[in-house]
C-alpha positions as CSV (number, residue, x, y, z in Angstrom):
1,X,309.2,-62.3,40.8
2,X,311.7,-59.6,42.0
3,X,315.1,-59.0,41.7
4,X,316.7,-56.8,44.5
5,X,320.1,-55.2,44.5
6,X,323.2,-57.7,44.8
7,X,326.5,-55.8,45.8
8,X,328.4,-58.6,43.7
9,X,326.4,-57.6,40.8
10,X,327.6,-53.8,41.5
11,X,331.3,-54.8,41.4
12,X,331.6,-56.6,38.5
13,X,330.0,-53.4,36.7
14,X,332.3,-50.4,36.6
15,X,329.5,-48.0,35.7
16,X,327.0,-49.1,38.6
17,X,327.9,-45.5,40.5
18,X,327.7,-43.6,37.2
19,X,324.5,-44.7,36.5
20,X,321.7,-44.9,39.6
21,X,318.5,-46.2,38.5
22,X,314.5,-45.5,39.8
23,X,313.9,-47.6,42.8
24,X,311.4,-49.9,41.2
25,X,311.7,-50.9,37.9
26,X,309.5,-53.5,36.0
27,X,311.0,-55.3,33.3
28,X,309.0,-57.2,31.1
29,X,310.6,-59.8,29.0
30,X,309.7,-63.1,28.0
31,X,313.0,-64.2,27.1
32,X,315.0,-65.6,29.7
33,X,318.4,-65.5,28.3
34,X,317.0,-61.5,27.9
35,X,315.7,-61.0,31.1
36,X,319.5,-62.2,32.6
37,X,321.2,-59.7,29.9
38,X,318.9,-56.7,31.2
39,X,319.6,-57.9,34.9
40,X,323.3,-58.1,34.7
41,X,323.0,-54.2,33.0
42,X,320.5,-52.6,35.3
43,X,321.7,-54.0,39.0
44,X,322.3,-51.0,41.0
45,X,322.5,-50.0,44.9
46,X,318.6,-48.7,45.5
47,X,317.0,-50.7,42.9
48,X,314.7,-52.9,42.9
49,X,313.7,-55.1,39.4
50,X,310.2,-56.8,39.5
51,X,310.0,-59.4,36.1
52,X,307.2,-60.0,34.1
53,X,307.6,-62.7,31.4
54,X,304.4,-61.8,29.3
55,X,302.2,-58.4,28.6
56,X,299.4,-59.9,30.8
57,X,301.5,-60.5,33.8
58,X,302.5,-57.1,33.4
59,X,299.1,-55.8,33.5
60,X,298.5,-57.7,36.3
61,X,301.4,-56.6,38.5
62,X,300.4,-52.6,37.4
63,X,297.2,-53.2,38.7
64,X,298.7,-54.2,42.2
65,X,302.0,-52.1,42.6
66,X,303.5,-48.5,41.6
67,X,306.8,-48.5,39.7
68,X,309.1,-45.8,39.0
69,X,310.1,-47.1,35.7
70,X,308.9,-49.9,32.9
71,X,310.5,-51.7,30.2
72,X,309.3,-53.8,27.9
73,X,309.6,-55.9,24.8
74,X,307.3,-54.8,22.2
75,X,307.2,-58.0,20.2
76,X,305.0,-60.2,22.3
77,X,302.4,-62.9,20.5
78,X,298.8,-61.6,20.9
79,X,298.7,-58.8,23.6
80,X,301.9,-57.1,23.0
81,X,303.8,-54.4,24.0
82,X,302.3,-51.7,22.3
83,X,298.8,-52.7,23.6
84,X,299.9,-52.4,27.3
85,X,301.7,-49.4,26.8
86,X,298.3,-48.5,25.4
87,X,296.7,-49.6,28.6
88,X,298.8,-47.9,30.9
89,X,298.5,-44.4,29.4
90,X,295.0,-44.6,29.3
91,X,294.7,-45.6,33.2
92,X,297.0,-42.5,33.5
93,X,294.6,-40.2,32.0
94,X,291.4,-41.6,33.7
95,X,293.4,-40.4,37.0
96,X,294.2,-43.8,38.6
97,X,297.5,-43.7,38.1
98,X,300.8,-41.3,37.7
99,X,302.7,-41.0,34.8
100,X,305.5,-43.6,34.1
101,X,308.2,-43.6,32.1
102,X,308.2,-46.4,29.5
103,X,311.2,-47.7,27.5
104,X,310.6,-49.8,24.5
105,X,312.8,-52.9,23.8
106,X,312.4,-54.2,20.1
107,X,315.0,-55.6,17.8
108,X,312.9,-54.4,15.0
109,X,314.5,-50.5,14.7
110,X,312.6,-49.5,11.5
111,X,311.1,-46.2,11.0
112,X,308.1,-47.2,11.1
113,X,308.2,-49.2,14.5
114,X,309.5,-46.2,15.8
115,X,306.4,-44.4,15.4
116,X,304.5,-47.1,16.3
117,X,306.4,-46.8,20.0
118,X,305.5,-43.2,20.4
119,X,302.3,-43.5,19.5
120,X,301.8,-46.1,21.7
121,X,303.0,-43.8,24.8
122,X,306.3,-44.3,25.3
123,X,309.2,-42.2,25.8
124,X,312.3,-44.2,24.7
125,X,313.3,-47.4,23.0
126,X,316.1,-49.1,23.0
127,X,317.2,-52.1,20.7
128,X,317.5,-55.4,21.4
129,X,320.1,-56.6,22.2
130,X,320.5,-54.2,24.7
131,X,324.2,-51.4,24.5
132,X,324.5,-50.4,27.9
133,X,325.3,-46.6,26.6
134,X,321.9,-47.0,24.8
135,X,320.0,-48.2,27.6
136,X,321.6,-45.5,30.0
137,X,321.1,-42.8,28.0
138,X,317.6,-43.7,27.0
139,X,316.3,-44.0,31.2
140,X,318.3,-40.4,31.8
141,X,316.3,-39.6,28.5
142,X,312.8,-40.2,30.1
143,X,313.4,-39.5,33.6
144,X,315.4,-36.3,34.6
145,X,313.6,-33.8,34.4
146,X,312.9,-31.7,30.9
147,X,314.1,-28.2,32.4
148,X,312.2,-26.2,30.0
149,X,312.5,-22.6,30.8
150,X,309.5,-20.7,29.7
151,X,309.8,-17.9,27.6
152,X,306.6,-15.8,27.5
153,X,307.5,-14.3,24.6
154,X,307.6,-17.2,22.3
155,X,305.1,-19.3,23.9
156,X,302.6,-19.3,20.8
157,X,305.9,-20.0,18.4
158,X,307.3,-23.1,20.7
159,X,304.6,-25.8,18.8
160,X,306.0,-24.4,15.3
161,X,309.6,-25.3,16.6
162,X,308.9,-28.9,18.2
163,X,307.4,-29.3,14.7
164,X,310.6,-28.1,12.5
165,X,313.0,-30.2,15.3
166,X,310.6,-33.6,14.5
167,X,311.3,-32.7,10.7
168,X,315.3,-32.5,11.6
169,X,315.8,-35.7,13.3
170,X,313.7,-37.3,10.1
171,X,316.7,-35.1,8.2
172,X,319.1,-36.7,10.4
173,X,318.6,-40.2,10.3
174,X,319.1,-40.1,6.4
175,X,322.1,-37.7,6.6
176,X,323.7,-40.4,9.5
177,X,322.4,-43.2,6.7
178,X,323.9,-41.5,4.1
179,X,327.4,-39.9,5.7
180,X,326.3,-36.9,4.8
181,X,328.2,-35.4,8.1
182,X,328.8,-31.8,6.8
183,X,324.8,-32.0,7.1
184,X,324.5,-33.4,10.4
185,X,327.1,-31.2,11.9
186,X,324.6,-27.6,10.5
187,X,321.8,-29.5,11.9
188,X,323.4,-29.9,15.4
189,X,324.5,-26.1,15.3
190,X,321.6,-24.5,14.5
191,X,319.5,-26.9,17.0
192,X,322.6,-25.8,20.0
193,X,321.8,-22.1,18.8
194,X,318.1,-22.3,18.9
195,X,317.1,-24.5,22.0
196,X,318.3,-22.0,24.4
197,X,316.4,-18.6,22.8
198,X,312.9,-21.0,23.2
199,X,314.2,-22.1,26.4
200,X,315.1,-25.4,26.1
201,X,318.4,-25.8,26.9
202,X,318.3,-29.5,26.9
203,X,318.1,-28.8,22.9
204,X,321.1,-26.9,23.0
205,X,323.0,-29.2,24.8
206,X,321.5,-32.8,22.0
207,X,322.1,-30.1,19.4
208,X,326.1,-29.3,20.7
209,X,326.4,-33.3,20.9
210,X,325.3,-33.8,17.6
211,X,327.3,-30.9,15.9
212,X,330.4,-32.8,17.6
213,X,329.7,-36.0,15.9
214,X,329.2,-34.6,12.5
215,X,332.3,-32.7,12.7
216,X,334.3,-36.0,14.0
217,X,332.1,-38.3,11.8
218,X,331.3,-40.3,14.8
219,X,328.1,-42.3,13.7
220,X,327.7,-44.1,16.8
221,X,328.1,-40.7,19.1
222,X,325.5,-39.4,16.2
223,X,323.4,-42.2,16.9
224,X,323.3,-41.8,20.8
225,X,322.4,-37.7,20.7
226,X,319.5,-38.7,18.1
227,X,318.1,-41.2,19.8
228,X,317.8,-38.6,23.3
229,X,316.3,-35.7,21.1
230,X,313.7,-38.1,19.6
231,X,312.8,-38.9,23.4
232,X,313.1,-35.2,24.8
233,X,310.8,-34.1,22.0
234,X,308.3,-36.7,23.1
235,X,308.2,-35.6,26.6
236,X,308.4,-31.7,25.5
237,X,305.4,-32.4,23.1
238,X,303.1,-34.0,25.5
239,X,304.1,-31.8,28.4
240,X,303.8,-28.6,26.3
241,X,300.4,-30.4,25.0
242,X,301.6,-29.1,21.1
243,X,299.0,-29.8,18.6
244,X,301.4,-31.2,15.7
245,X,302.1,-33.8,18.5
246,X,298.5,-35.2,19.3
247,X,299.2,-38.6,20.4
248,X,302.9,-38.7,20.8
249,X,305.4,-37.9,18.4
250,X,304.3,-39.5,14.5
251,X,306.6,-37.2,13.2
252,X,309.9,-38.4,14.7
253,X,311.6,-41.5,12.8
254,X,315.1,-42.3,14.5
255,X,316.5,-45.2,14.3
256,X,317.7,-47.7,17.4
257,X,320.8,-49.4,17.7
258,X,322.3,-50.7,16.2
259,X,322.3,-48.8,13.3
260,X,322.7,-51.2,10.3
């Protein structure tokens, strides 16, 4: 089952030219009062949504057609969605298949289930039920580009500072727990200081972000530049192949939203 672009859709949603989308997407999502919610938020001119209401019929469909992007619930019965996740990175790495980005959907935003996701292979989540901010910033998350700039000079030092970054997001989510905001605001500095010296300027910019929201004591603004540098440093670590990184991003524990 597909769902192709509808320009009704487009005009009841304000933020449909703000936010383009891959061309094909795959949700899967057994819920059907879900799979409407993520329809109504992800209609845009170009796109095209293919459904899958269970992690076998995903695997089935991946087996016959290329997509752009995948989301999926994590919580299915039985095969589930950290299993085909799974499945799909190891097809990638036999050479079948190109790399896709994957978004977890779980309403279960523990620590714990957050490392379960990376480990897994994917390179967002997002909780259910879906914010539209969230969901936004989670695809631009996992599928602009990283623009890391190389630096020669500091190539052998770059794993040792992916590592530190993984232990300031754990930092993070209990400062943001805790209201400690003086904390989160240094944290956000010296990440906006240090990303661009190792040449990743998309630090920098997460870093600036989350400086802001300490200084403002925005929790949800907090919440949103968290949740993109615990998905940037899971691309950066598999792309930069970092060895405190082996199998995704263990290290990383941020929560979802919403944050309760």
């Amino acid at each position: 089952m597909s769902a192709p672009f509808e320009p009704g859709a487009v005009a009841q949603n304000p933020r449909a030219e703000a936010d383009p989308l891959p061309r094909r997407i795959l949700l899967v999502e057994g819920s059907e009062q879900s799979r409407a919610v993520m329809l109504a938020l992800l209609r845009r001119p170009g796109s095209e949504i293919a459904i899958a209401d269970g992690a076998a019929a995903a695997l089935g469909r991946l087996q016959q057609e290329r997509f752009d992007l995948i989301l999926i619930e994590m919580q299915f019965p039985a095969l589930d969605g950290y299993e085909v996740a799974r499945r799909i990175r190891a097809r990638e790495l036999q050479g079948t298949q190109t790399r896709v980005p994957i978004i977890a959907l779980t309403a279960d935003t523990s620590r714990e289930q957050a490392r379960r996701c990376f480990d897994a292979g994917c390179d967002a989540r997002v909780a259910k039920p879906p914010d539209e901010q969230a969901l936004f910033e989670a695809i631009r998350s996992c599928t602009e580009a990283l623009g890391i700039e190389a630096v020669p000079e500091l190539a052998d030092l770059l794993p040792d500072y992916l590592a530190h970054r993984r232990a300031d997001v754990d930092a993070l989510w209990q400062a943001i727990a805790g209201g400690n905001w003086a904390l989160v605001s240094r944290l956000g500095h010296d990440m906006k200081g240090s990303g661009q010296i190792y040449g990743l300027p998309r630090i920098s910019a997460i870093g600036a972000r989350i400086e802001a929201s300490g200084t403002a004591n925005e929790r949800r603004e907090a919440l949103l530049a968290l949740a993109a540098l615990e998905s940037f440093l899971a691309r950066a670590a598999r792309s930069l192949v970092d060895p405190a990184a082996p199998s995704g991003t263990p290290g990383i524990s941020a929560p979802g939203l919403p944050f309760d």
